[in-house]
KOLDREN-452459 format. One record per residue: residue number from 1; x negated, y, z of N, C-alpha, C in turn. Coordinates in steps of 0.1 Angstrom, whole numbers, plus 5000, padded with zeros to 4 digits. Example, Ala and Ser with C-alpha at 12.3 -4.5 7.8 and 13.67 -1.06 7.14 Angstrom:
KOLDREN-452459
REC   pos    n_X    n_Y    n_Z   ca_X   ca_Y   ca_Z    c_X    c_Y    c_Z
REC     1   4868   4943   5078   4877   4955   5078   4868   4967   5078
REC     2   4872   4978   5071   4863   4989   5071   4871   5000   5079
***
This chain:
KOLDREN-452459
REC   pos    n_X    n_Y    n_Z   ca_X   ca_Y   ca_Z    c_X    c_Y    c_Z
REC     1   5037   5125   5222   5036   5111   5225   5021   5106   5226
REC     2   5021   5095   5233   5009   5090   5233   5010   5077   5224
REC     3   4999   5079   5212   4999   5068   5203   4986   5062   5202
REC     4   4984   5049   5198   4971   5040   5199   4974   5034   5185
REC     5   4963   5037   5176   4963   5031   5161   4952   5023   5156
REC     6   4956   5011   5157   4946   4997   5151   4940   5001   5138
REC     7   4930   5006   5135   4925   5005   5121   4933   5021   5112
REC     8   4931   5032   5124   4934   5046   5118   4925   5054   5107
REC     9   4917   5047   5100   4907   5051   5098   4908   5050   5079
REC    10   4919   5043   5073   4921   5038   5061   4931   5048   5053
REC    11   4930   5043   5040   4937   5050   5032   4952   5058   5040
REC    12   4962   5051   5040   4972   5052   5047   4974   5060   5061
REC    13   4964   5054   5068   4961   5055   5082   4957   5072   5081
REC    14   4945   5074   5076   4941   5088   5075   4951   5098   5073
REC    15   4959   5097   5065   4972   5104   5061   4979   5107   5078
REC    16   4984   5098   5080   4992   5098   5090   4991   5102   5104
REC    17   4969   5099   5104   4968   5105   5118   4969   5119   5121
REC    18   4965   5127   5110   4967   5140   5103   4977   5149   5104
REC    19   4989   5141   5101   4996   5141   5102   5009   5139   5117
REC    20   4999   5133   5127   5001   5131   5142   4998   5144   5149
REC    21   4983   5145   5146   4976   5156   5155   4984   5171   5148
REC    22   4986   5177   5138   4993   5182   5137   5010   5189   5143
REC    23   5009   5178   5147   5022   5174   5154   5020   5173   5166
REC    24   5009   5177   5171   5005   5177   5182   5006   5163   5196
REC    25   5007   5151   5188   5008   5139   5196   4995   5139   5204
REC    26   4989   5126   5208   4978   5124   5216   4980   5113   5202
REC    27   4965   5107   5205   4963   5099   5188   4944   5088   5196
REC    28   4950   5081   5198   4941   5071   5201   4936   5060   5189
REC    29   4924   5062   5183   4920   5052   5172   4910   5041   5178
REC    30   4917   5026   5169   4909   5018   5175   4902   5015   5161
REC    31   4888   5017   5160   4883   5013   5148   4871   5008   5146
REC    32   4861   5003   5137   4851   4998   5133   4842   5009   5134
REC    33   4846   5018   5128   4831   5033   5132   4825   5031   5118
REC    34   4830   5025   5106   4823   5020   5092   4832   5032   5087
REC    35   4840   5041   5087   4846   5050   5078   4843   5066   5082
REC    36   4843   5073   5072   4839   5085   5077   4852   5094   5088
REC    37   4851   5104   5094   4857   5107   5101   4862   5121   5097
REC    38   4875   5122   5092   4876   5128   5083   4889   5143   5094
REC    39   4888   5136   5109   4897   5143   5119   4889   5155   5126
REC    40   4880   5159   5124   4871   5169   5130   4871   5165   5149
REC    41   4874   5177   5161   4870   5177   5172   4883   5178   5177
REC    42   4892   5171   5170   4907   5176   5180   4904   5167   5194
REC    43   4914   5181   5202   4914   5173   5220   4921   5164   5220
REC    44   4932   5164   5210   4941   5156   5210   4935   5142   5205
REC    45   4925   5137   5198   4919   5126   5190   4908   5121   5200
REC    46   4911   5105   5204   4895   5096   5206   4899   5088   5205
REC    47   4881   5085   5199   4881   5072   5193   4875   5061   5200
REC    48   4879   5047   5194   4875   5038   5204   4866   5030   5189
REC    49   4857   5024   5195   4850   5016   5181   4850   5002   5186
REC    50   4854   4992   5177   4856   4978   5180   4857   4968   5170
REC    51   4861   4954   5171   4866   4947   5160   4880   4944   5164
REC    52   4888   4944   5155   4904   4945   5158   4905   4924   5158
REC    53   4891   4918   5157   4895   4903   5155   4886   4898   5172
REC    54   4885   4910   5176   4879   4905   5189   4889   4911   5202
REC    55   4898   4901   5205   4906   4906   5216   4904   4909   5224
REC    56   4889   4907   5233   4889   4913   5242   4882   4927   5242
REC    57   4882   4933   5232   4874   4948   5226   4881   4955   5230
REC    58   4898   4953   5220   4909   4958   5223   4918   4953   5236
REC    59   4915   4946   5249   4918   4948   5261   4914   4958   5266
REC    60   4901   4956   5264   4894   4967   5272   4896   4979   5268
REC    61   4896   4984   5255   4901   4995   5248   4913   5005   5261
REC    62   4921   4993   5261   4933   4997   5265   4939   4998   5285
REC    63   4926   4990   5286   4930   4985   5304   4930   4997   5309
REC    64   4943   4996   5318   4949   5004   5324   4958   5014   5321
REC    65   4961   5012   5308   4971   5024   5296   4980   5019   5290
REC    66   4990   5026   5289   5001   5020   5283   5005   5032   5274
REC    67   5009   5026   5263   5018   5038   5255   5029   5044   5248
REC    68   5035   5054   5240   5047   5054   5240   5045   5044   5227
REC    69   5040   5047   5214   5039   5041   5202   5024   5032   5203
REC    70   5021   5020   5195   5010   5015   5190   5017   5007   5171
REC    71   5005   5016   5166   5006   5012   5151   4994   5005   5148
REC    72   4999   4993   5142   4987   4984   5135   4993   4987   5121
REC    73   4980   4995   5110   4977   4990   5101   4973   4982   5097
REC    74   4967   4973   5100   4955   4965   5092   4955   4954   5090
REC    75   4965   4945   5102   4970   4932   5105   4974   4922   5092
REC    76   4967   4913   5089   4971   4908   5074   4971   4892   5078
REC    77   4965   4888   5085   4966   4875   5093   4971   4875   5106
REC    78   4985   4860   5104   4991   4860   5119   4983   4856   5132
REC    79   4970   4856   5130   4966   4857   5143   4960   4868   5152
REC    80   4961   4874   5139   4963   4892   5145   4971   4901   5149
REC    81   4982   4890   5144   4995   4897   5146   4998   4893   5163
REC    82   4992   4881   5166   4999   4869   5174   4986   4877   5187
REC    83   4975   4881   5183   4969   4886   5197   4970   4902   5197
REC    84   4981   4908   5188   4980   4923   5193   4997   4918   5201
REC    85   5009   4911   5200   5015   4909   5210   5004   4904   5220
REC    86   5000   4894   5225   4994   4895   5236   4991   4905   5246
REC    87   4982   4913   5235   4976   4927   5238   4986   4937   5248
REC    88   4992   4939   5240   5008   4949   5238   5017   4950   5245
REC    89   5024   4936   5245   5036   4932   5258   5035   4938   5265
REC    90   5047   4945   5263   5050   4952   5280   5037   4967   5281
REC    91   5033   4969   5270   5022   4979   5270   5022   4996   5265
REC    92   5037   4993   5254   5044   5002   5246   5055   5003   5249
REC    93   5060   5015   5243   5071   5021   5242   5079   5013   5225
REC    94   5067   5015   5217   5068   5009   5203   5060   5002   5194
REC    95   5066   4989   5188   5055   4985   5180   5053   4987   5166
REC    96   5049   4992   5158   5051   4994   5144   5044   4991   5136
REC    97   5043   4984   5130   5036   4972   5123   5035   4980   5102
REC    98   5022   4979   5098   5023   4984   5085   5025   4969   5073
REC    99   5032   4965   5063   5036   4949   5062   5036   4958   5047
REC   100   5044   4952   5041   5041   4953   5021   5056   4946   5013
REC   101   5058   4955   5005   5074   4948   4996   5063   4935   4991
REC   102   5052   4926   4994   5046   4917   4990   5055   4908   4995
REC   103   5061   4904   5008   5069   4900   5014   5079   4896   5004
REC   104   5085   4898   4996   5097   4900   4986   5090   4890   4975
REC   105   5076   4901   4971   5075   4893   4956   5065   4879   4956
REC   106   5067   4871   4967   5060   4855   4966   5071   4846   4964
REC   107   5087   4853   4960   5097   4845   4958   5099   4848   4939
REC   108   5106   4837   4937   5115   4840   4925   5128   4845   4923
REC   109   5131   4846   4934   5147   4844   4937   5152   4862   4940
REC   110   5144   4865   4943   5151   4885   4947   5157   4888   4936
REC   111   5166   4901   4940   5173   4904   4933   5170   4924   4937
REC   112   5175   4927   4921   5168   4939   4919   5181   4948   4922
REC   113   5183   4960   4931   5170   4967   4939   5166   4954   4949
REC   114   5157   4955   4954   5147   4947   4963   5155   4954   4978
REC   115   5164   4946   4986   5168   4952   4999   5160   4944   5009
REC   116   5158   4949   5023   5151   4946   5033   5154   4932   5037
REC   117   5164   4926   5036   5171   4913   5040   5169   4902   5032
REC   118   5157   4908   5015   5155   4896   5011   5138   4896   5014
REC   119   5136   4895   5026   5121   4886   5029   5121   4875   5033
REC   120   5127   4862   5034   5129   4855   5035   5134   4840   5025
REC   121   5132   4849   5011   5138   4839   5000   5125   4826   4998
REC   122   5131   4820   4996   5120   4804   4991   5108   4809   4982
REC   123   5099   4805   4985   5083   4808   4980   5084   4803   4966
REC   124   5078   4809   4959   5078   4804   4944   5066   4789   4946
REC   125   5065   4789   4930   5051   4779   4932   5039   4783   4935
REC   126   5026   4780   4939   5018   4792   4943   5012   4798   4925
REC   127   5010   4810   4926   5005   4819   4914   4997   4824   4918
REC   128   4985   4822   4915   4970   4833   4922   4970   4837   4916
REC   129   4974   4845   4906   4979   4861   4897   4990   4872   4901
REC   130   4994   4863   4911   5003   4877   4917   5004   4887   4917
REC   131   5009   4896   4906   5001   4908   4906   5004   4919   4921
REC   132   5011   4910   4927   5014   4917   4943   5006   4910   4956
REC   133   4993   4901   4952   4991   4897   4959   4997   4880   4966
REC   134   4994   4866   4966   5005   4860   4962   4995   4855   4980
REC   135   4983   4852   4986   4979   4846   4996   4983   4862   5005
REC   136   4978   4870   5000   4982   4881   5010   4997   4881   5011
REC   137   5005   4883   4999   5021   4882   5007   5025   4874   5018
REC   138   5016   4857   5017   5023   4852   5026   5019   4852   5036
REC   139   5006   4856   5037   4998   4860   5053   5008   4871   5064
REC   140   5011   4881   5050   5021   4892   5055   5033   4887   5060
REC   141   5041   4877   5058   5055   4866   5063   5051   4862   5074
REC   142   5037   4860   5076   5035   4851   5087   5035   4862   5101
REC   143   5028   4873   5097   5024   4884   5104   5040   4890   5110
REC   144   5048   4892   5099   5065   4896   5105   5070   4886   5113
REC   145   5068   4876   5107   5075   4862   5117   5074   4867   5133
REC   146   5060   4866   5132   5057   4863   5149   5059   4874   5156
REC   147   5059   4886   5151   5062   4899   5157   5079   4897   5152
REC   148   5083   4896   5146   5103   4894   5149   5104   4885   5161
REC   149   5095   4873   5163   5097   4866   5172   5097   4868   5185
REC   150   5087   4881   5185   5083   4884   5202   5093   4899   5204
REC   151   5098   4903   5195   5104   4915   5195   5113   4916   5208
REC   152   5115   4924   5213   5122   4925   5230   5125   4938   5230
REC   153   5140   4945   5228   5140   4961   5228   5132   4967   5241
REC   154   5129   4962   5251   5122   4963   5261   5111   4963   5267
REC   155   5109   4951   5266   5084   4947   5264   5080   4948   5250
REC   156   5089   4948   5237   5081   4944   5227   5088   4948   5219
REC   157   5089   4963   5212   5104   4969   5204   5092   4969   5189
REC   158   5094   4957   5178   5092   4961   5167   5099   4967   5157
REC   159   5090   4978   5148   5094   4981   5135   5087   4980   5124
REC   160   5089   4977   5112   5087   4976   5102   5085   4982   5093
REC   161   5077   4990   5085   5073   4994   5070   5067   4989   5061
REC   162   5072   4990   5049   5071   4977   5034   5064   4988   5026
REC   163   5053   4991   5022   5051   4999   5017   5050   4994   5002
REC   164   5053   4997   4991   5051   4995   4976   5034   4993   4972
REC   165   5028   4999   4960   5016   5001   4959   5018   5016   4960
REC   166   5005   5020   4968   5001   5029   4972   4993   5039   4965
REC   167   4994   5053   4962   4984   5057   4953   4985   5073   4958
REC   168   4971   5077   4948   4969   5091   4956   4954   5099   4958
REC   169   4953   5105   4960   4939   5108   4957   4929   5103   4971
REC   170   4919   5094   4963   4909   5089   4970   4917   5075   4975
REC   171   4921   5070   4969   4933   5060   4966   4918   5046   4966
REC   172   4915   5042   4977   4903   5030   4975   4904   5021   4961
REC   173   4920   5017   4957   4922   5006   4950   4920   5007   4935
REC   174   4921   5024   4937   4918   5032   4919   4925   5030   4909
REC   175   4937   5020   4913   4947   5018   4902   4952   5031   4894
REC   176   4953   5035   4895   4955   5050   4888   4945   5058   4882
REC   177   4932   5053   4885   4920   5059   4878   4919   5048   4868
REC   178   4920   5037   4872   4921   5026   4855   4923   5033   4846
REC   179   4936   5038   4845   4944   5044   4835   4936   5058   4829
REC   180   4935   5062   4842   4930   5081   4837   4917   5077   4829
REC   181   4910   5072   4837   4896   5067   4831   4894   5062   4814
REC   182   4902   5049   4812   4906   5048   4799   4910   5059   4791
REC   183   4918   5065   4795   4923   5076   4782   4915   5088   4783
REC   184   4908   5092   4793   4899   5102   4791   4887   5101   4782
REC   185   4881   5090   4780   4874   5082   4773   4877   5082   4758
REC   186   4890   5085   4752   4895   5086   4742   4896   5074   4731
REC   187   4891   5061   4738   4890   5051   4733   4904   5044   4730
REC   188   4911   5034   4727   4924   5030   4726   4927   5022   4740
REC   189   4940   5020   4741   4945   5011   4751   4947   4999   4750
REC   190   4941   4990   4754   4949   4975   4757   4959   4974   4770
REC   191   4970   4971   4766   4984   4967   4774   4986   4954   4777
REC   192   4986   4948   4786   4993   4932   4784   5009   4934   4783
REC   193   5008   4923   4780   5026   4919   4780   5028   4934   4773
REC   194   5044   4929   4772   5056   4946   4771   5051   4955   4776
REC   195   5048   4959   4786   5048   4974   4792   5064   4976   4796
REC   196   5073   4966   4797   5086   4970   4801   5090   4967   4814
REC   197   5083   4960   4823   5088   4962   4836   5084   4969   4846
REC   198   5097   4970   4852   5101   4982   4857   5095   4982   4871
REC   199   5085   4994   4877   5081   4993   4890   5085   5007   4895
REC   200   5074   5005   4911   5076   5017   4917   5063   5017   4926
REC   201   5056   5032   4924   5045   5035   4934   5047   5044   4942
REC   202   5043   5047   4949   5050   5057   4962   5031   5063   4969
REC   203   5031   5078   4968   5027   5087   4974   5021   5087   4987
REC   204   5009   5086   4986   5005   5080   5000   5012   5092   5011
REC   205   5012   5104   5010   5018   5112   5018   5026   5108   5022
REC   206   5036   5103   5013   5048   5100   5018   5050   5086   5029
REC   207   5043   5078   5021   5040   5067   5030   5041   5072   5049
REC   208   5029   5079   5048   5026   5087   5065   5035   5092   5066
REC   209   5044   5102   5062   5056   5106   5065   5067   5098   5073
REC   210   5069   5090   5059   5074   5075   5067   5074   5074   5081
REC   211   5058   5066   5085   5058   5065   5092   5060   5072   5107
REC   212   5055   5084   5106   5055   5096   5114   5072   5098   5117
REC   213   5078   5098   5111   5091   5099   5109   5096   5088   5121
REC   214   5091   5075   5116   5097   5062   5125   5098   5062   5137
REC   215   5085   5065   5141   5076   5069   5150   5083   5076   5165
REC   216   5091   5087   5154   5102   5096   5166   5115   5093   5165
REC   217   5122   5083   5158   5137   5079   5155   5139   5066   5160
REC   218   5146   5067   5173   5148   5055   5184   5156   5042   5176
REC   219   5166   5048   5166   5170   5041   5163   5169   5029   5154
REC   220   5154   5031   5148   5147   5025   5139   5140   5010   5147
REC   221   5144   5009   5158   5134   4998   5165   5143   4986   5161
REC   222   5138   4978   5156   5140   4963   5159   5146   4963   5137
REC   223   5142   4975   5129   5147   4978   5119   5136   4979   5107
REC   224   5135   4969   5096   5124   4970   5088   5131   4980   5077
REC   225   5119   4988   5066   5117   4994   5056   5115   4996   5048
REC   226   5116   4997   5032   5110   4994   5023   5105   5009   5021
REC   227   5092   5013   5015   5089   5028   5013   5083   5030   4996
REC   228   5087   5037   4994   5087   5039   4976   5090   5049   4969
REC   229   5085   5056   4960   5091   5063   4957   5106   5062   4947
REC   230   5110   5076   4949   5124   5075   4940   5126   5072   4926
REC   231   5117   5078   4921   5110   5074   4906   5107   5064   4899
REC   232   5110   5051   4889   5111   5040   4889   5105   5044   4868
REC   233   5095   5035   4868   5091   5038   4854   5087   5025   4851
REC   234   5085   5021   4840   5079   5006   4834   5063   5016   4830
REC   235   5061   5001   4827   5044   5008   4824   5038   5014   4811
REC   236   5050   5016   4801   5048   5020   4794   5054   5034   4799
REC   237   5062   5035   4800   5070   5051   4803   5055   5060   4819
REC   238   5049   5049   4825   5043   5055   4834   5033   5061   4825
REC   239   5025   5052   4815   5015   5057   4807   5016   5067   4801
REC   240   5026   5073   4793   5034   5083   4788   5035   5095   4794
REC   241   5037   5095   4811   5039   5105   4817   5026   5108   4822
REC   242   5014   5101   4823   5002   5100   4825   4993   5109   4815
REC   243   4998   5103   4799   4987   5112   4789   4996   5122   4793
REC   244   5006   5124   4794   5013   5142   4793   5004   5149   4802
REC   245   5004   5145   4814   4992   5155   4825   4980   5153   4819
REC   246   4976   5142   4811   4959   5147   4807   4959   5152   4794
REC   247   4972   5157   4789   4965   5158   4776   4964   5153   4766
REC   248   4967   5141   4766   4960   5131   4757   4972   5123   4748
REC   249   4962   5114   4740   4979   5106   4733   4972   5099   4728
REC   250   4967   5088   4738   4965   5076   4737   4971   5065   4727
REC   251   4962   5059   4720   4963   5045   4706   4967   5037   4714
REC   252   4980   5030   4714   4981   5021   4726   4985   5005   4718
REC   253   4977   4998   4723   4976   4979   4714   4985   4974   4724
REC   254   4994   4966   4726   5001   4953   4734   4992   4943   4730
REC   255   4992   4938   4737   4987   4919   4734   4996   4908   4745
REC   256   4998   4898   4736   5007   4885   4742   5000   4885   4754
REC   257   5010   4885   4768   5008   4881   4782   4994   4868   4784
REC   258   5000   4858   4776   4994   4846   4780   4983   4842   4768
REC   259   4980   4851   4763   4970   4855   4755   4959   4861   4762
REC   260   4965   4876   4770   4956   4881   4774   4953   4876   4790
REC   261   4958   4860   4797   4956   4863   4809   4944   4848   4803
REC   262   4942   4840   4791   4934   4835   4787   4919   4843   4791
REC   263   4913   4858   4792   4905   4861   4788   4901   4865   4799
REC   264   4884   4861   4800   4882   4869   4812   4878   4882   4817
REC   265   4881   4894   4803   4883   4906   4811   4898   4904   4818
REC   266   4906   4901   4819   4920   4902   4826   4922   4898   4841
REC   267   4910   4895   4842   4905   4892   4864   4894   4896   4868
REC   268   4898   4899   4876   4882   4903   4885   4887   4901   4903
REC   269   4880   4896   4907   4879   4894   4923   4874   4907   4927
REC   270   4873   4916   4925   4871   4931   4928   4885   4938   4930
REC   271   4891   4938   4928   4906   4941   4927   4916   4943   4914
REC   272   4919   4951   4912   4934   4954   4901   4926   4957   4888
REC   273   4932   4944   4878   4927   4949   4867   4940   4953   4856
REC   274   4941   4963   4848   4953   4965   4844   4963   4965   4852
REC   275   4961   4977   4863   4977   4976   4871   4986   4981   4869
REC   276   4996   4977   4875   5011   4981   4873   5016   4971   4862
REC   277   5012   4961   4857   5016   4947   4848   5020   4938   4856
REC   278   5034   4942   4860   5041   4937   4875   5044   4924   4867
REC   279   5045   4920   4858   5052   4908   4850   5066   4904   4854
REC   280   5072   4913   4858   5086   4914   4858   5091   4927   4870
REC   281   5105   4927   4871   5110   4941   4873   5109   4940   4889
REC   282   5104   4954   4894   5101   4953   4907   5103   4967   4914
REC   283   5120   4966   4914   5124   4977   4918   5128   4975   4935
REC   284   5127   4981   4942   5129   4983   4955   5140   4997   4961
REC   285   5146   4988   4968   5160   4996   4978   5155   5010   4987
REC   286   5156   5016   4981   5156   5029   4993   5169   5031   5003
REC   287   5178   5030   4998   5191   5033   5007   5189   5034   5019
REC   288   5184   5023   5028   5184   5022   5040   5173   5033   5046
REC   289   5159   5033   5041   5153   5043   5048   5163   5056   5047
REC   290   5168   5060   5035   5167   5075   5030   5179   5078   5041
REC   291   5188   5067   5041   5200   5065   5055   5197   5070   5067
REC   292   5188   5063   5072   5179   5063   5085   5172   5074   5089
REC   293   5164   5078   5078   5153   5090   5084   5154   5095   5077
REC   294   5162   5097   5067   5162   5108   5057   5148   5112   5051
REC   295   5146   5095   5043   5132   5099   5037   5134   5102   5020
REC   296   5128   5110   5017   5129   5117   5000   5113   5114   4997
REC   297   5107   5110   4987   5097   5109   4982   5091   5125   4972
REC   298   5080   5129   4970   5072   5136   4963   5073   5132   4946
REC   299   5080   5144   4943   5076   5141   4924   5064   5134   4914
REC   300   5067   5128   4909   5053   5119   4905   5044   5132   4898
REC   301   5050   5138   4892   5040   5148   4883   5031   5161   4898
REC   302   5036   5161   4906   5028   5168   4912   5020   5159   4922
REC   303   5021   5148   4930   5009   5139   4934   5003   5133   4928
REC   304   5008   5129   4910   4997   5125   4903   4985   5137   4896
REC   305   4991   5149   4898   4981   5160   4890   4972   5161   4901
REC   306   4974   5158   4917   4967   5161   4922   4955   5144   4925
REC   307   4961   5134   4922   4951   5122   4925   4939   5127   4909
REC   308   4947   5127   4896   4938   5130   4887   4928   5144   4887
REC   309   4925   5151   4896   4924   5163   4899   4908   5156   4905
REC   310   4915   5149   4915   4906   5143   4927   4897   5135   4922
REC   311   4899   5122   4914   4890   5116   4903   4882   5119   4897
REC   312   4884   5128   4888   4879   5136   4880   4866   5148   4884
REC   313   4867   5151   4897   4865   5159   4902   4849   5157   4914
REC   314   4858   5148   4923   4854   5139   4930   4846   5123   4933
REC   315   4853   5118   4924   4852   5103   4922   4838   5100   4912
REC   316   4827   5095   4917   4813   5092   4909   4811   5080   4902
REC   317   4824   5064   4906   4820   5057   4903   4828   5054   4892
REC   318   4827   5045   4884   4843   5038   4874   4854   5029   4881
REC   319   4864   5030   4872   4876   5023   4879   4871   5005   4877
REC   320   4878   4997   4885   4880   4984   4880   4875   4980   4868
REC   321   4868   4970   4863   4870   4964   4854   4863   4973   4843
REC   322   4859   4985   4841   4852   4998   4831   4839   4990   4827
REC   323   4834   4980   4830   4818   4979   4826   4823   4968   4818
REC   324   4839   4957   4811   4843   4957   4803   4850   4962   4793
REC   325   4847   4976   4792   4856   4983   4780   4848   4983   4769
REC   326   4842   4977   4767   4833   4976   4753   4846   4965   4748
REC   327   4844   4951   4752   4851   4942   4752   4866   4947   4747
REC   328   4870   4957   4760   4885   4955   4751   4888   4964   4738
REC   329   4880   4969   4740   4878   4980   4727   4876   4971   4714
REC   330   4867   4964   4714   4862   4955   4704   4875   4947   4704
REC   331   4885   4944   4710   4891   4931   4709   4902   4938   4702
REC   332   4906   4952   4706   4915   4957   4699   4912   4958   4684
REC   333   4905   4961   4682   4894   4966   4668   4899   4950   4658
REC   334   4894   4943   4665   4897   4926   4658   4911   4925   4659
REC   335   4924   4929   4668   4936   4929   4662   4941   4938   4653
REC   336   4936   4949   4656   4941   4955   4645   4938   4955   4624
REC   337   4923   4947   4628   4921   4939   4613   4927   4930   4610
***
């Protein structure tokens, strides 16, 4: 197939293109030229370098070519969504759009497992602590709207993938190095809240699989997806399965939710601080993919040995939020007197 990829260059994306060429597709990247290039000299790979917010980059990108697939990663505002139909129409064979179970969690109202049919529930009140993102979810609503809108099994066949949080080695977001990072350190843990609700992370591999998967199953068009792994842990049971692979056996403190969201190590505009503190249960539907394409996810104990492997190894800087661990260290120290 001949495929054209908005922003192939990202966590996700890299998996997948890899995962293309292998497979011997044709694999057209439209990107910034800011990421390293991690695809070597395939014949099957060129790259186009642009701004995905300048539409006429990507006209020209494209003038004169049409193709069987085009995948936007990157799309997080509907007016990106609203000038790659422009773009598109009538341009593809497929549209496949990368979107987020964030869709789900800007409501109060889901119901657990999380099925594809509930993106659409009434918006909660706004919460800029979302720990899923609460402006990005609804950027992401806005982004499916308009592409459901223009969807046409004929000039404009969309599909959809919801991916969970994402994790994995070389994982930008390092939520999973928070964790390793702290306990390697041998210092104690601060927890918010319970540590009892229930989530789900899913394997970047698998993610690409996913997608790659969609990619060749006709029947998936006009059909959204939630992607996750099978594995559903609370954050205490993830932590648990965490010290087992390192080793360790972490001093672990809880502190009251609304205690600890008083303080300001508990945010940072840098990204995730204490992730996976979903503040309630946030289980998500597989049925329908596993139905469809017969997707099975990767055991957590062998893609997490290999993300802590990669950190450890690899990784030079600190996780999130690390230049206050004095702080939480001390603060535990004062509850436990």
């Amino acid at each position: 197939m001949n495929i054209f990829i908005i922003g192939g260059t990202g966590f996700i994306s890299s998996s997948l293109v890899k995962k293309l060429l292998i497979n011997k597709h044709h694999v057209t990247l439209f990107t910034r030229g800011k990421s390293t290039n991690h695809f070597g000299n395939s014949p099957n790979l060129t790259l186009v370098y642009g701004n995905r917010d300048n539409e006429t980059a990507i006209r020209n990108a494209v003038e004169g070519k049409t193709f069987d697939v085009v995948v936007d990663m990157i799309a997080y505002l509907p007016e990106q969504s609203e000038s790659a139909f422009r773009v598109f129409n009538k341009k593809t064979g497929r549209f496949i759009h990368c979107s987020t179970i964030s869709v789900y969690m800007v409501s109060s109202d889901v119901k657990i497992p999380i099925t594809e049919n509930q993106d659409h529930l009434p918006v909660m009140g706004y919460f800029p602590r979302n720990p899923f993102g609460m402006d990005y979810g609804l950027s992401k609503r806005q982004c499916e709207d308009i592409l459901w809108k223009n969807h046409d099994i004929k000039s404009f066949p969309v599909t959809m993938l919801r991916p969970t949080f994402v994790s994995g080695p070389g994982d930008p977001a390092k939520r999973d190095f928070f964790w390793i990072e702290r306990m390697l350190d041998g210092e104690p843990l601060l927890i918010p809240g319970t540590g009892e609700h229930k989530f789900q992370q899913v394997f970047v591999e698998d993610v690409a699989e996913a997608f790659s998967k969609v990619i060749e199953i006709y029947k998936t068009i006009g059909q959204a997806y939630n992607v996750a792994a099978e594995e559903v842990f609370t954050l205490n049971e993830y932590l648990y399965v965490l010290s087992e692979l390192l080793n360790k056996k972490p001093d672990i403190h809880h502190i009251n939710q609304t205690k600890f969201d008083s303080l300001d190590i508990s945010y940072s505009d840098k990204g995730d601080v204490f992730p996976f503190n979903t503040r309630r249960d946030a289980v998500f539907s597989l049925e329908k993919i596993k139905r469809e394409i017969n997707y099975h996810s990767t055991p957590f104990n062998l893609w997490m040995q290999k993300t802590i492997d990669w950190f450890v190894n690899n990784y030079k800087g600190h996780s999130t939020g690390y230049k206050d661990r004095e702080e939480e260290i001390a603060l535990i120290k004062k509850k436990v007197k």
